[in-house]
N, CA, C, O and CB atoms as a CASP TS submission, in Angstrom:
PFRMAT TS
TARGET T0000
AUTHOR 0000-0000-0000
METHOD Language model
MODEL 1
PARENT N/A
ATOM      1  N   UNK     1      -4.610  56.350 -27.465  1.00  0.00           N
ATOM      2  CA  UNK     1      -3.449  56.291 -26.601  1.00  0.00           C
ATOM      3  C   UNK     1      -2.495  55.246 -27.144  1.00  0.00           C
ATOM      4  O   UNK     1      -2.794  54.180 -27.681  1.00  0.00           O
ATOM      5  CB  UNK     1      -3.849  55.975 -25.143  1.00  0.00           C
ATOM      6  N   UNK     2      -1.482  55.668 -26.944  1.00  0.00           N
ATOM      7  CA  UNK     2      -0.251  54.602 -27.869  1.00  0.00           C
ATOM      8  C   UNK     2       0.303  53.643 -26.794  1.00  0.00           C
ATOM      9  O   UNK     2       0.216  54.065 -25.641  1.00  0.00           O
ATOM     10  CB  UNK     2       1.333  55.584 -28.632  1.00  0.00           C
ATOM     11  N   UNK     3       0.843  52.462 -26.967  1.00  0.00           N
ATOM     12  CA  UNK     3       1.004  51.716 -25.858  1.00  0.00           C
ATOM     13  C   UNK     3       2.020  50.792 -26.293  1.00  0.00           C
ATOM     14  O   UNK     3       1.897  49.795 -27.005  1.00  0.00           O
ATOM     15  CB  UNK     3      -0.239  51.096 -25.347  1.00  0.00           C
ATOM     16  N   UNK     4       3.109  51.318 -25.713  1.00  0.00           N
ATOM     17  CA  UNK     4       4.279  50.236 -25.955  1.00  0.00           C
ATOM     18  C   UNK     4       4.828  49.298 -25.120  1.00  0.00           C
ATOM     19  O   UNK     4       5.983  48.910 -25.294  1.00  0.00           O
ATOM     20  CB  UNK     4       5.305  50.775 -26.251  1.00  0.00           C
ATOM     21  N   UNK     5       3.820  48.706 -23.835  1.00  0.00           N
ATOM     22  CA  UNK     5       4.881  48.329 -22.579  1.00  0.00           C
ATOM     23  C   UNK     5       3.671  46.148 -22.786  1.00  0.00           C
ATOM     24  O   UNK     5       3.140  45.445 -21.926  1.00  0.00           O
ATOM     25  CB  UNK     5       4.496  50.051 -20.140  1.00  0.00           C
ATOM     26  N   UNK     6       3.822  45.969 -24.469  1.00  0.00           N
ATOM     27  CA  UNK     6       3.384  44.481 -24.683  1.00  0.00           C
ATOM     28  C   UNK     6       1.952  44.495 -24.362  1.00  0.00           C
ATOM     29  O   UNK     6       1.512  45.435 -23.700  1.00  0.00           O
ATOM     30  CB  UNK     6       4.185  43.367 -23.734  1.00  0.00           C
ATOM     31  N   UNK     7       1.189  43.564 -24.756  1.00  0.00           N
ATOM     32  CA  UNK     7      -0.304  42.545 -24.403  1.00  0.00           C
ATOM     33  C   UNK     7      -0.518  43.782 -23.595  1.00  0.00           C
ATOM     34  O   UNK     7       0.336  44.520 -23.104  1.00  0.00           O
ATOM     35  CB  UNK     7      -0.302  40.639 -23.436  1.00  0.00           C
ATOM     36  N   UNK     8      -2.201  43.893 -23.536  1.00  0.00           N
ATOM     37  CA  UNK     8      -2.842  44.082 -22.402  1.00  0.00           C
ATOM     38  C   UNK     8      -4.063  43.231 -21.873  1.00  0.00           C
ATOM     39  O   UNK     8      -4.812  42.468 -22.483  1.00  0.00           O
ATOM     40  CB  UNK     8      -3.166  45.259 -22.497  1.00  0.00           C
ATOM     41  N   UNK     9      -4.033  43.542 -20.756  1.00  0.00           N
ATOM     42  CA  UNK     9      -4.773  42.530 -20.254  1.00  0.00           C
ATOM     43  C   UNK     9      -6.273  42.972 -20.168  1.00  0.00           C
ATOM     44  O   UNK     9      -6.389  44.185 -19.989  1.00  0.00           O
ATOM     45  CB  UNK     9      -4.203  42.119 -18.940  1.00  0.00           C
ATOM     46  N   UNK    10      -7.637  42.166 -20.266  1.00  0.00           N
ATOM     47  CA  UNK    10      -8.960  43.088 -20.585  1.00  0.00           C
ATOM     48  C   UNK    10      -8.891  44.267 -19.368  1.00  0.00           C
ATOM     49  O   UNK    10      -9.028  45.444 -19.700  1.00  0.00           O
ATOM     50  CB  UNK    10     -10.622  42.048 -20.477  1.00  0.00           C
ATOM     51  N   UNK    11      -8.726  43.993 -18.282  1.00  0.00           N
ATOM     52  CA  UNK    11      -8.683  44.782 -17.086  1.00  0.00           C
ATOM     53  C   UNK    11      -7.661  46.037 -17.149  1.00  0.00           C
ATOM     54  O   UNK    11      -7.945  47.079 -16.558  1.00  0.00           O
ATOM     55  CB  UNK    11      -8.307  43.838 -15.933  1.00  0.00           C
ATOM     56  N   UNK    12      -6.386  45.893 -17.934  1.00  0.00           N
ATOM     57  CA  UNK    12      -5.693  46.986 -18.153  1.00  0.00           C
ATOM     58  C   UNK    12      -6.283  47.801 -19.410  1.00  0.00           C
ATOM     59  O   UNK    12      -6.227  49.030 -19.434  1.00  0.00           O
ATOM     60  CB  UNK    12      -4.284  46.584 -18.303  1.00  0.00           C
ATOM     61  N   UNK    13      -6.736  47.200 -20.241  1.00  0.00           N
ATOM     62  CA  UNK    13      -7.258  48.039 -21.004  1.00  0.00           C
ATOM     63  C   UNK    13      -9.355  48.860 -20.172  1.00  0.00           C
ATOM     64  O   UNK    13      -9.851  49.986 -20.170  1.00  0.00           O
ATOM     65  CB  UNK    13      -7.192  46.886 -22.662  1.00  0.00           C
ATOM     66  N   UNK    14      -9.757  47.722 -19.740  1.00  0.00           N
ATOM     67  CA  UNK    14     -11.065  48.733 -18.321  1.00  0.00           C
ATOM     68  C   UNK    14     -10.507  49.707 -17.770  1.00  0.00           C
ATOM     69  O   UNK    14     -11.238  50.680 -17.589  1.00  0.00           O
ATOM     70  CB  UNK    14     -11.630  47.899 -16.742  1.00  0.00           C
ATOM     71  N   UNK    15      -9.209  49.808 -17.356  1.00  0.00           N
ATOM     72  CA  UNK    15      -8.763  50.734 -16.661  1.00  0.00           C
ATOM     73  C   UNK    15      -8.015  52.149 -18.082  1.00  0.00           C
ATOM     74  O   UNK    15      -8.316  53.340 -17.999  1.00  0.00           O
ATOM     75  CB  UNK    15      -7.575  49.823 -15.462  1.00  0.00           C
ATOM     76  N   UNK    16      -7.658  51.931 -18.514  1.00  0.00           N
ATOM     77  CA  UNK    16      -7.262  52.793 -19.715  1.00  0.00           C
ATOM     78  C   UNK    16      -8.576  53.480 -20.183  1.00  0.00           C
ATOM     79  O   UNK    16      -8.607  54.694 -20.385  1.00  0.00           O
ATOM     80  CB  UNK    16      -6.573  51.884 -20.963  1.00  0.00           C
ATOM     81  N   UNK    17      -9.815  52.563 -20.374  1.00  0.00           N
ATOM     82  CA  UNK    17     -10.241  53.466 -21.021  1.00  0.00           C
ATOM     83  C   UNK    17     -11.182  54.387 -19.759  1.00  0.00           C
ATOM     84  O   UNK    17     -11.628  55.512 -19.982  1.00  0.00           O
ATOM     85  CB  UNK    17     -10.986  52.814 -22.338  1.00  0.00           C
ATOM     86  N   UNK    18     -11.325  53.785 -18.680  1.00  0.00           N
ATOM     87  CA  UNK    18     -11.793  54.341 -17.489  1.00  0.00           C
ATOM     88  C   UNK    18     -11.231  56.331 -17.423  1.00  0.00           C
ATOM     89  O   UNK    18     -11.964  57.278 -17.138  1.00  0.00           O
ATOM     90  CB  UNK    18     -11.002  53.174 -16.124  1.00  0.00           C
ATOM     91  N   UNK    19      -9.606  56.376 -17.830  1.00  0.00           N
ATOM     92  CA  UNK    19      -9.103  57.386 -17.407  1.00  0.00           C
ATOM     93  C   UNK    19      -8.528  58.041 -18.475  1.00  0.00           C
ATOM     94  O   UNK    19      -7.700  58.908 -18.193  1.00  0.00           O
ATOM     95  CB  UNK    19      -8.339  57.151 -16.444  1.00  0.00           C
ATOM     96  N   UNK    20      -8.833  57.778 -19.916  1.00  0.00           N
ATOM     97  CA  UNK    20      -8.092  58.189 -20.988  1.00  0.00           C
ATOM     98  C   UNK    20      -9.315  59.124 -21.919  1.00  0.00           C
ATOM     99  O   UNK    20     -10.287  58.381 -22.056  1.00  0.00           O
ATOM    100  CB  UNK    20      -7.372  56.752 -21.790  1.00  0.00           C
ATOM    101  N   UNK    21      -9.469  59.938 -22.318  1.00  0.00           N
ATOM    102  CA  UNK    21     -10.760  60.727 -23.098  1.00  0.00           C
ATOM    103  C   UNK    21     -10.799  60.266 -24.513  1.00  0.00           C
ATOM    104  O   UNK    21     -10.278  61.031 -25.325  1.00  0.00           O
ATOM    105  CB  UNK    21     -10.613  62.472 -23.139  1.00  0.00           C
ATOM    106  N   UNK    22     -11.323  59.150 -24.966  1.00  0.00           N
ATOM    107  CA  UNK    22     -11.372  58.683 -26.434  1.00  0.00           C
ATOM    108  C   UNK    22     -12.049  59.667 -27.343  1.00  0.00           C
ATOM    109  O   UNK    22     -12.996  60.425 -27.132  1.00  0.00           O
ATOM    110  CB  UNK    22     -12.122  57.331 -26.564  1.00  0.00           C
ATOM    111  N   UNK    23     -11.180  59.417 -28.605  1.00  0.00           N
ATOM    112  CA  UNK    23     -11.566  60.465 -29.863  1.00  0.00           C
ATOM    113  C   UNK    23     -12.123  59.522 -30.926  1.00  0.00           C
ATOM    114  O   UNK    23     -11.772  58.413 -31.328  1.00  0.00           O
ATOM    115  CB  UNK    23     -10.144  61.399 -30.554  1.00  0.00           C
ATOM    116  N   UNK    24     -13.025  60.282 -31.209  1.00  0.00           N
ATOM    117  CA  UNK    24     -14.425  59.646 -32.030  1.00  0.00           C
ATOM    118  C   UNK    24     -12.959  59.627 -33.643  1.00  0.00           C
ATOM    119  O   UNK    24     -12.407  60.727 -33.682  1.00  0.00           O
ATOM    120  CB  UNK    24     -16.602  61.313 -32.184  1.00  0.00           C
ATOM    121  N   UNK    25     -12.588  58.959 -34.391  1.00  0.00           N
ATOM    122  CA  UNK    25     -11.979  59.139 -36.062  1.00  0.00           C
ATOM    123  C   UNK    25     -12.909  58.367 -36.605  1.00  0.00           C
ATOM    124  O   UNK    25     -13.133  57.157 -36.664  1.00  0.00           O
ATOM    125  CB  UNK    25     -10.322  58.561 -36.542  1.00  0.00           C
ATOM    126  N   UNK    26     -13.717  59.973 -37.234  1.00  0.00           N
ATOM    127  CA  UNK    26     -14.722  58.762 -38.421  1.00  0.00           C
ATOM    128  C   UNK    26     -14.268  59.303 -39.811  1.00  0.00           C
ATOM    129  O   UNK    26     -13.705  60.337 -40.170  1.00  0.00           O
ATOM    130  CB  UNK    26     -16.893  58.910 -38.348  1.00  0.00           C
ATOM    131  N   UNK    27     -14.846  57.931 -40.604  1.00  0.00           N
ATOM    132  CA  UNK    27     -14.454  58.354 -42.098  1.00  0.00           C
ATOM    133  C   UNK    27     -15.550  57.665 -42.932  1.00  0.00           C
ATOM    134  O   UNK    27     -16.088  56.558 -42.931  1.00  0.00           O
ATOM    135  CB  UNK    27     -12.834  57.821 -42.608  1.00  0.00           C
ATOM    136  N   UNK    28     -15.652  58.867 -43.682  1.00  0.00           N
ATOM    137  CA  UNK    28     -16.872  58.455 -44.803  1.00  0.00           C
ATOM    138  C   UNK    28     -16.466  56.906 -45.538  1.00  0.00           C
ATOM    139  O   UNK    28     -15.411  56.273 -45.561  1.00  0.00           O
ATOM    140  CB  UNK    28     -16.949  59.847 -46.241  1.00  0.00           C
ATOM    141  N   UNK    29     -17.810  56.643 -46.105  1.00  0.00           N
ATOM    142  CA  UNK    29     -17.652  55.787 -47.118  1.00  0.00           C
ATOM    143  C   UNK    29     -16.537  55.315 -47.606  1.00  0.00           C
ATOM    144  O   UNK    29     -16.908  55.958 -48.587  1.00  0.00           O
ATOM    145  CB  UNK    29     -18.130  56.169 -47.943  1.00  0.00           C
ATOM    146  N   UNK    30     -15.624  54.878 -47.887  1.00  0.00           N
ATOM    147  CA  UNK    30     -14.712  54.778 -49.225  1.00  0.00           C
ATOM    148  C   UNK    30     -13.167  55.211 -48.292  1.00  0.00           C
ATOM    149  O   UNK    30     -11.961  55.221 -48.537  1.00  0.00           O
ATOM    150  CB  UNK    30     -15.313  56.186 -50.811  1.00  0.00           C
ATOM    151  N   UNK    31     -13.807  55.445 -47.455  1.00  0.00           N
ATOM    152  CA  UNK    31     -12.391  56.861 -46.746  1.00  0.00           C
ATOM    153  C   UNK    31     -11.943  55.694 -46.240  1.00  0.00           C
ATOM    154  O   UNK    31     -12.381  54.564 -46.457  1.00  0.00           O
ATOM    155  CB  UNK    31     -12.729  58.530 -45.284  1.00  0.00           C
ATOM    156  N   UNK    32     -10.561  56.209 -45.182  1.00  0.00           N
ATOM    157  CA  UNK    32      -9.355  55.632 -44.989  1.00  0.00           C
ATOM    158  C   UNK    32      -8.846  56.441 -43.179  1.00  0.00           C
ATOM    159  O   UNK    32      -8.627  57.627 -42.937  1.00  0.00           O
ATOM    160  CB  UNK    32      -8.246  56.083 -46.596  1.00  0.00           C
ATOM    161  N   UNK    33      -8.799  55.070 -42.083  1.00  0.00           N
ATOM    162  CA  UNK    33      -8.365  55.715 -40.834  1.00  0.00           C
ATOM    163  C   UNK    33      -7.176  55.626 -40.955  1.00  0.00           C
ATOM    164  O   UNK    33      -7.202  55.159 -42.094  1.00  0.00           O
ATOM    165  CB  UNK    33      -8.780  55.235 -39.590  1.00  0.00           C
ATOM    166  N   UNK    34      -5.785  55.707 -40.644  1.00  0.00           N
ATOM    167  CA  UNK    34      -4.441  55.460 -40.482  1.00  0.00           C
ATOM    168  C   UNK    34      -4.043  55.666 -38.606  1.00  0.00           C
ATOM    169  O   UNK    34      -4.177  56.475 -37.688  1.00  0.00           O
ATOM    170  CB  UNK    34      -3.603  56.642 -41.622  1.00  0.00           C
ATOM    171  N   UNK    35      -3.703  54.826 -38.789  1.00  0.00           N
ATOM    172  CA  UNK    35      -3.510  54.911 -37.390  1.00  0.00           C
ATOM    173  C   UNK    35      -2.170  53.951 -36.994  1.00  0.00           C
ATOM    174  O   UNK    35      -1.763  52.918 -37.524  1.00  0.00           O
ATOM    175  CB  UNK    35      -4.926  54.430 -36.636  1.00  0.00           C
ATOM    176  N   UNK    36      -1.553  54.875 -35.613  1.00  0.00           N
ATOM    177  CA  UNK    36       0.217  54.406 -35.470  1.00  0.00           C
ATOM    178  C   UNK    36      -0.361  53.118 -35.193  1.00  0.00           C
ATOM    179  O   UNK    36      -1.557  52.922 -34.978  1.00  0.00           O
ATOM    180  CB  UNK    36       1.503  55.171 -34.052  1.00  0.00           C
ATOM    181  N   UNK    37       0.978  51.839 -35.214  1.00  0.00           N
ATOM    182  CA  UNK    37       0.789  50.884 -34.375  1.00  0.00           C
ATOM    183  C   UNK    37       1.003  50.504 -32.569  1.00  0.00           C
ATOM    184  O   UNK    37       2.000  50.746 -31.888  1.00  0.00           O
ATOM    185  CB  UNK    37       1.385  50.243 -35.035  1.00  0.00           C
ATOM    186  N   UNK    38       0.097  50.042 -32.264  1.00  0.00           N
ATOM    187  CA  UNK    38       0.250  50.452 -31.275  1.00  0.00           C
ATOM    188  C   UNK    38      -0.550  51.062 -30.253  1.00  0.00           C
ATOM    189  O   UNK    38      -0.247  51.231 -29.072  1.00  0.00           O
ATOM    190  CB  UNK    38       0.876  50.905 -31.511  1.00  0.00           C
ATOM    191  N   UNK    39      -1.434  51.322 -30.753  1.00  0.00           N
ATOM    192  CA  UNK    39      -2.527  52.185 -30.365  1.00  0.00           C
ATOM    193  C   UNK    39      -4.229  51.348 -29.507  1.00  0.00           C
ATOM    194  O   UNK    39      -5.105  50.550 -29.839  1.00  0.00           O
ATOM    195  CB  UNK    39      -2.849  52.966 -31.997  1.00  0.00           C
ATOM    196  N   UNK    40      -3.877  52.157 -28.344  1.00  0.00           N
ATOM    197  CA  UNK    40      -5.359  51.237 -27.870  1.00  0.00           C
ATOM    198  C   UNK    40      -6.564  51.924 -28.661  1.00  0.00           C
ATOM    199  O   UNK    40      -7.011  53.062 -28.512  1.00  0.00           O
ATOM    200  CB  UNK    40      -5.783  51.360 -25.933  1.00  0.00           C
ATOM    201  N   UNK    41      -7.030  50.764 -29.682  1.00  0.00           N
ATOM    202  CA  UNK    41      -8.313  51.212 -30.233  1.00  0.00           C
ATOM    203  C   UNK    41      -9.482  50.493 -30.027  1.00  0.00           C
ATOM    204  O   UNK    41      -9.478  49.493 -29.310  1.00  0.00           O
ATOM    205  CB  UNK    41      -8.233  51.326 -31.499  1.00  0.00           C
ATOM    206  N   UNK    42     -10.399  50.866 -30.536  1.00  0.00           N
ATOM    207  CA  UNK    42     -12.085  49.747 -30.792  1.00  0.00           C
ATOM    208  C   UNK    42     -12.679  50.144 -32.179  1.00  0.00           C
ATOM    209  O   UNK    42     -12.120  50.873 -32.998  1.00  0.00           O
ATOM    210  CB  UNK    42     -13.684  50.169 -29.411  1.00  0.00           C
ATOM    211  N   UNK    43     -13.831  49.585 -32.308  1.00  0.00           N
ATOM    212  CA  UNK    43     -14.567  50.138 -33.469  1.00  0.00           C
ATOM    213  C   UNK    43     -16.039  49.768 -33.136  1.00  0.00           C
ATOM    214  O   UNK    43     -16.396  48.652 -32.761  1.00  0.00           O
ATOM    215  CB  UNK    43     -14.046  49.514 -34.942  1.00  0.00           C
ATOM    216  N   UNK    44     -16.914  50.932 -33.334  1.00  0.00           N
ATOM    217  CA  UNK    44     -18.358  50.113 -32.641  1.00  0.00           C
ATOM    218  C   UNK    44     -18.725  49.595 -33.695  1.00  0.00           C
ATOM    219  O   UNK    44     -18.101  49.761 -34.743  1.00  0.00           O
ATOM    220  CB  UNK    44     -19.692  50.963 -31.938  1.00  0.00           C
ATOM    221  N   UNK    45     -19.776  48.892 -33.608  1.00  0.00           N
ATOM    222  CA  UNK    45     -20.770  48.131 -34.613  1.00  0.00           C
ATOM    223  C   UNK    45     -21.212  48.858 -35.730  1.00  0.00           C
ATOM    224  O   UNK    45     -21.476  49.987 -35.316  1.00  0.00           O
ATOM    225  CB  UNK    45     -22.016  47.695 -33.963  1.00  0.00           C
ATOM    226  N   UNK    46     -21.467  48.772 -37.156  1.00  0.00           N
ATOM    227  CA  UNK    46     -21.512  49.322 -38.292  1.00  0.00           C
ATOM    228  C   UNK    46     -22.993  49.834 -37.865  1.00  0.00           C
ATOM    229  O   UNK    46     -23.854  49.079 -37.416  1.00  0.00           O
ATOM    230  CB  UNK    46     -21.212  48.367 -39.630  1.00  0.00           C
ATOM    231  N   UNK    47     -23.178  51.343 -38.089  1.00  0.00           N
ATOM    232  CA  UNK    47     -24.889  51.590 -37.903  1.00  0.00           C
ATOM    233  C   UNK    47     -25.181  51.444 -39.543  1.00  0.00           C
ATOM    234  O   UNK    47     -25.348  52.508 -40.140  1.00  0.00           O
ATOM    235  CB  UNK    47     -25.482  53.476 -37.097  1.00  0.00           C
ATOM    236  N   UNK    48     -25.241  50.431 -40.174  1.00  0.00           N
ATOM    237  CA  UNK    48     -26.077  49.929 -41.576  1.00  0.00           C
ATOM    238  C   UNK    48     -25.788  48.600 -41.550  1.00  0.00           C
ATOM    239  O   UNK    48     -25.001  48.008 -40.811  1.00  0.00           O
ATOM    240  CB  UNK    48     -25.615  50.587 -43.118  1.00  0.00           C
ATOM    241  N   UNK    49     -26.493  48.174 -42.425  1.00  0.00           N
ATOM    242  CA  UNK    49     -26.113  46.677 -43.192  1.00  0.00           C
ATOM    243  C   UNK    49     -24.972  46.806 -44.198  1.00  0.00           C
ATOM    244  O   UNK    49     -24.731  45.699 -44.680  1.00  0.00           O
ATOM    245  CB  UNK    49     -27.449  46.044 -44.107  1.00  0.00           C
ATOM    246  N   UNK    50     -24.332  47.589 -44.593  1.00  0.00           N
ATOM    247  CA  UNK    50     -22.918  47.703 -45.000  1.00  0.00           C
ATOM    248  C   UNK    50     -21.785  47.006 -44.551  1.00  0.00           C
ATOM    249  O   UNK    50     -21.174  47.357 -43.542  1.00  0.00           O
ATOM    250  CB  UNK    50     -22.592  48.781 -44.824  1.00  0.00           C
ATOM    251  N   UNK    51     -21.402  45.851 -45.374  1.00  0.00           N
ATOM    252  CA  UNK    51     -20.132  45.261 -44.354  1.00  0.00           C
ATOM    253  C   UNK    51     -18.959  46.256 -44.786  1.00  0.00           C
ATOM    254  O   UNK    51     -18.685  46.960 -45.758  1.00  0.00           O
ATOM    255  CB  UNK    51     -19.602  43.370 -44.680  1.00  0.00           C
ATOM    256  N   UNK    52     -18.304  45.869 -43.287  1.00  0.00           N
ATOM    257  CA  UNK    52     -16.961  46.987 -43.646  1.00  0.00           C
ATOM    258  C   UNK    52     -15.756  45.808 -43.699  1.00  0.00           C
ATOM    259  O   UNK    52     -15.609  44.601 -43.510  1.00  0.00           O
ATOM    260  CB  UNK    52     -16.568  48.468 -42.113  1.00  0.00           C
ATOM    261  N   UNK    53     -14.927  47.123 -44.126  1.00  0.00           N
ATOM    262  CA  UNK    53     -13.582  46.217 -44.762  1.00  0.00           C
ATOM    263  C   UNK    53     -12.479  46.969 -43.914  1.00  0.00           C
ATOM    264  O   UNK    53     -12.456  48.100 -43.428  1.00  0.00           O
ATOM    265  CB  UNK    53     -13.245  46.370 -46.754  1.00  0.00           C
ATOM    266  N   UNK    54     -11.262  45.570 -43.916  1.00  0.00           N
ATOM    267  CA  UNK    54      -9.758  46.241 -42.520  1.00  0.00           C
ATOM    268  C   UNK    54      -9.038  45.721 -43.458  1.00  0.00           C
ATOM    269  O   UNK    54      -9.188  44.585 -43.907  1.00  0.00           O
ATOM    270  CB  UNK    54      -9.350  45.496 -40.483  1.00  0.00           C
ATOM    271  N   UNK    55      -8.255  46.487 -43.788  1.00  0.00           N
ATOM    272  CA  UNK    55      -6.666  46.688 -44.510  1.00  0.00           C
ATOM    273  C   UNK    55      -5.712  47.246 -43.359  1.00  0.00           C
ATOM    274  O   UNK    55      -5.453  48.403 -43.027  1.00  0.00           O
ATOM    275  CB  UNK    55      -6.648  47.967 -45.947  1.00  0.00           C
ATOM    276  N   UNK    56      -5.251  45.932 -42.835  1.00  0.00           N
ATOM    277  CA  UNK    56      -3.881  45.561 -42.240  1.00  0.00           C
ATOM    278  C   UNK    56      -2.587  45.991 -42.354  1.00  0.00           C
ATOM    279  O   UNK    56      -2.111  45.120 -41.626  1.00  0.00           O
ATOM    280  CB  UNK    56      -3.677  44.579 -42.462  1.00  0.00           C
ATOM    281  N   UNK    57      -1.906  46.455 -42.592  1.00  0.00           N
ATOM    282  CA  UNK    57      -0.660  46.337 -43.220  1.00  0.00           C
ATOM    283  C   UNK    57       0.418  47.392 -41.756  1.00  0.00           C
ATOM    284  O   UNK    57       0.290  48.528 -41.300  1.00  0.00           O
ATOM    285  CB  UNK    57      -0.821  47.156 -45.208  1.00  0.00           C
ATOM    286  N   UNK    58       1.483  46.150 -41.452  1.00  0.00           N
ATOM    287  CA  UNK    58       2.281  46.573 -41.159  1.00  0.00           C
ATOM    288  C   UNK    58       3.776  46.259 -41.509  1.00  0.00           C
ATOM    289  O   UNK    58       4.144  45.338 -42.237  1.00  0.00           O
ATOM    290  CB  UNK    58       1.958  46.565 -40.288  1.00  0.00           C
ATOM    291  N   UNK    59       4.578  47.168 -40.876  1.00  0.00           N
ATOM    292  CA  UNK    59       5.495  47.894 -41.789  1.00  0.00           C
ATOM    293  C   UNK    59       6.613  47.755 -40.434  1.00  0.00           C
ATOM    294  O   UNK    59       6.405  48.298 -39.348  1.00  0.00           O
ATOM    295  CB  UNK    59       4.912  49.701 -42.494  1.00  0.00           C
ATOM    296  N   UNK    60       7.794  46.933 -40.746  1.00  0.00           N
ATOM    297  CA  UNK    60       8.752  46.681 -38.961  1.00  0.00           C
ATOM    298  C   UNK    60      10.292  46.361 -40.036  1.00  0.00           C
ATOM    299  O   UNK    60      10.389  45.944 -41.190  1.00  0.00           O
ATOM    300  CB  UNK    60       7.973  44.509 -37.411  1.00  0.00           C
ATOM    301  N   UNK    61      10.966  46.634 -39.373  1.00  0.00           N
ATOM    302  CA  UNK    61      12.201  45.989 -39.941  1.00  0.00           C
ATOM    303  C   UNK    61      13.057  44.773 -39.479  1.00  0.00           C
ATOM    304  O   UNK    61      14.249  44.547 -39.687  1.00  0.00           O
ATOM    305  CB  UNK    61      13.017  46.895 -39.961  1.00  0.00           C
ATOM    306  N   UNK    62      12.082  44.017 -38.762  1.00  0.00           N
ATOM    307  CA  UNK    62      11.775  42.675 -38.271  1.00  0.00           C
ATOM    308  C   UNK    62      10.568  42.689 -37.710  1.00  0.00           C
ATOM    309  O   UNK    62       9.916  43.665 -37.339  1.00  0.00           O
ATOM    310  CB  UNK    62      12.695  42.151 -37.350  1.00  0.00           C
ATOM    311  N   UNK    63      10.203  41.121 -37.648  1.00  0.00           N
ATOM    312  CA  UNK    63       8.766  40.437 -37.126  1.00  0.00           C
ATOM    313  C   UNK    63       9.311  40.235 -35.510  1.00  0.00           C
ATOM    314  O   UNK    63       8.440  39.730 -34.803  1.00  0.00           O
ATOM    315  CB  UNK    63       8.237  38.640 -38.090  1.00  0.00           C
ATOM    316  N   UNK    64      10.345  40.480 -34.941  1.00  0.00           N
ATOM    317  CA  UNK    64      10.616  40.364 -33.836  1.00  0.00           C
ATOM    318  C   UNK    64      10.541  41.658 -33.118  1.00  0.00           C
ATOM    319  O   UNK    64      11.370  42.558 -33.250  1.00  0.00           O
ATOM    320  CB  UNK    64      11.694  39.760 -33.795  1.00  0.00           C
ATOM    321  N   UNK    65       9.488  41.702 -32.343  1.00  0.00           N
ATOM    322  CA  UNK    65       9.422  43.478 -31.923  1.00  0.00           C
ATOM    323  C   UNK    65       9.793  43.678 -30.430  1.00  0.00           C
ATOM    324  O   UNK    65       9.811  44.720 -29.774  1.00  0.00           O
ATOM    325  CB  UNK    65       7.688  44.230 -32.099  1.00  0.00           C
ATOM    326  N   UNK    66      10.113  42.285 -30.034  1.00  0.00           N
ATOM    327  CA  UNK    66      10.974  42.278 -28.402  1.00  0.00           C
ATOM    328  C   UNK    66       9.871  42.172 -27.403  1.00  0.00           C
ATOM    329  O   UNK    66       8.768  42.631 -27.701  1.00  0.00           O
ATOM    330  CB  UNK    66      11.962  43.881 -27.958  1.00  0.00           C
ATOM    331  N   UNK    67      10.020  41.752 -26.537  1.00  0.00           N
ATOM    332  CA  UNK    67       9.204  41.703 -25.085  1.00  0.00           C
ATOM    333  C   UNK    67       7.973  40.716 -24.997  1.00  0.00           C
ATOM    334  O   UNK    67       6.927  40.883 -24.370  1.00  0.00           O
ATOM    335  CB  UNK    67       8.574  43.210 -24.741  1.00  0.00           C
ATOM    336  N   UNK    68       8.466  39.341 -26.004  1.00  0.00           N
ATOM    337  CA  UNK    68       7.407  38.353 -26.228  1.00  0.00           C
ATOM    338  C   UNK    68       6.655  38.784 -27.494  1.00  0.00           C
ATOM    339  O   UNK    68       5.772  38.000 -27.842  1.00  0.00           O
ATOM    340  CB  UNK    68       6.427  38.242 -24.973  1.00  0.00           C
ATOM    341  N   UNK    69       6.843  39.937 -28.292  1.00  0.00           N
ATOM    342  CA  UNK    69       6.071  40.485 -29.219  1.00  0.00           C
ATOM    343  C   UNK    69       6.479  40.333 -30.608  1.00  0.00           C
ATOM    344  O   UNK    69       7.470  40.986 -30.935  1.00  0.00           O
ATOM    345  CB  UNK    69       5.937  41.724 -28.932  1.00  0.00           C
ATOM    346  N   UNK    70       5.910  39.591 -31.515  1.00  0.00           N
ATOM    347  CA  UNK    70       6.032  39.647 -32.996  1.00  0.00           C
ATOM    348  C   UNK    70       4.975  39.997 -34.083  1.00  0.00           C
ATOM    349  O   UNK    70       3.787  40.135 -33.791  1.00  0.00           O
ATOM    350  CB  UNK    70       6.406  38.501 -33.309  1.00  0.00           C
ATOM    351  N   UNK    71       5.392  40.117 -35.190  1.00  0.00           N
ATOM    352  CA  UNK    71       4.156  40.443 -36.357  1.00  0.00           C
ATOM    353  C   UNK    71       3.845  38.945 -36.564  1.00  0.00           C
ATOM    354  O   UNK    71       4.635  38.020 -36.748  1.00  0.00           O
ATOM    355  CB  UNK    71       4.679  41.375 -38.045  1.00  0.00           C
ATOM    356  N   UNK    72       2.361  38.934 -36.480  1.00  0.00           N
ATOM    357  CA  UNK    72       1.789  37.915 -37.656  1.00  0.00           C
ATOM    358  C   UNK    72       2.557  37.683 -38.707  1.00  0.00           C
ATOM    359  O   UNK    72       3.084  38.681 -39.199  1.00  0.00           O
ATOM    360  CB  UNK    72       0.583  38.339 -38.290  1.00  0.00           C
ATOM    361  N   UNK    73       2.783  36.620 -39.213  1.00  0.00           N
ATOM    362  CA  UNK    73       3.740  36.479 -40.920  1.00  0.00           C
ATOM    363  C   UNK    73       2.919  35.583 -41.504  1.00  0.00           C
ATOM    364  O   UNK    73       2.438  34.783 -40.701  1.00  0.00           O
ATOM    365  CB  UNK    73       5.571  35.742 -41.006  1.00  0.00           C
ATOM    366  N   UNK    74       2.541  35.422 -42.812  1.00  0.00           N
ATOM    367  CA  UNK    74       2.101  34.527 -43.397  1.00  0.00           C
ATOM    368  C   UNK    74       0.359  34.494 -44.307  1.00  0.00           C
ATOM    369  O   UNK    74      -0.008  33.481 -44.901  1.00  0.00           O
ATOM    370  CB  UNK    74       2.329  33.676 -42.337  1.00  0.00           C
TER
END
């Protein structure tokens, strides 16, 4: 679910996922999720001893995204 209205709070997100039908995106080995920004997500716990890896990268035409909201810089 995409969510543009700033922060949520743990309780707004209990309630989101209370009423929203989450979709399993898995990806093999090596593979790659893409996903909008914005998006209420999670990730469960790795089922191996495999550490996993998060490649970040966002993409704004300012770090100022309005409503108390900015990108990390630095």
């Amino acid at each position: 679910m995409s969510y543009t209205g700033g922060l949520l709070t743990h309780d707004e997100i209990q309630r989101l996922a209370a009423v929203v039908t989450p979709v399993a995106c898995m990806a093999s080995a090596g593979g790659v999720v893409a996903m909008r920004p914005l998006v209420v997500h999670a990730s469960s716990k790795a089922s191996d001893n495999q550490p996993r890896r998060v490649l970040h990268i966002e993409y704004a035409t300012s770090v100022h995204l309005g409503a108390g909201l900015e990108l990390a810089v630095g």
